[in-house]
Each structure stands twice: as C-alpha cells, then as structure tokens.
Residue, then its C-alpha position, 0 to 999 in steps of 0.5 A: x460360494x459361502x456355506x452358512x449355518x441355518x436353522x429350519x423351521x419344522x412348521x413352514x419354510x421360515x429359515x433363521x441365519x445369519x450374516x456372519x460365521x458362528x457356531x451352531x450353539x451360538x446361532x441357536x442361542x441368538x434364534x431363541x433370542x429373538x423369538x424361535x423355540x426348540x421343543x422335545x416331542x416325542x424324543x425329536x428336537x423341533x425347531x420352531x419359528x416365531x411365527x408358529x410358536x403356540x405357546x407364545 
C-alpha cells in the first residue's frame, strides 16, 4: 500500500495529489499552481478547489 500526501477541498469531494512523493509544501505550491486556493476565514485555513474558487 502507498500512503499519499493529499489536499482536500473543503467545498465538495475534489481531492488534489500527486503521483510522486513530496513534501506537504511542495504539494501545496503546485495545487496553487494549478488553480486551487488556500484562505483564512475566521482563524481557519480552507482549501479550496479550482472549481469553487469565487474569486476566480
């Protein structure tokens, strides 16, 4: 079994990851890369996916 780093959307099921070994950092700079956001609200880091992004 391989155990995978993962970004969860907080908004829907969408899940971003990747098919090689990488830090979390690493993982989160390339989902940024390709669309997804991280947000403060109200003291709380959310996660979300290109596809709920409403300030795209």
């Amino acid at each position: 079994m391989t155990i995978r780093t993962a970004i969860c959307c907080d908004r829907c099921d969408n899940v971003f990851t990747s098919d090689r070994r990488e830090a979390r950092g690493e993982l989160t700079k390339r989902s940024h890369e390709a669309g997804w956001k991280s947000i403060g609200v109200n003291g709380v880091w959310e996660n979300i996916c290109d596809e709920h992004d409403s300030t795209a």
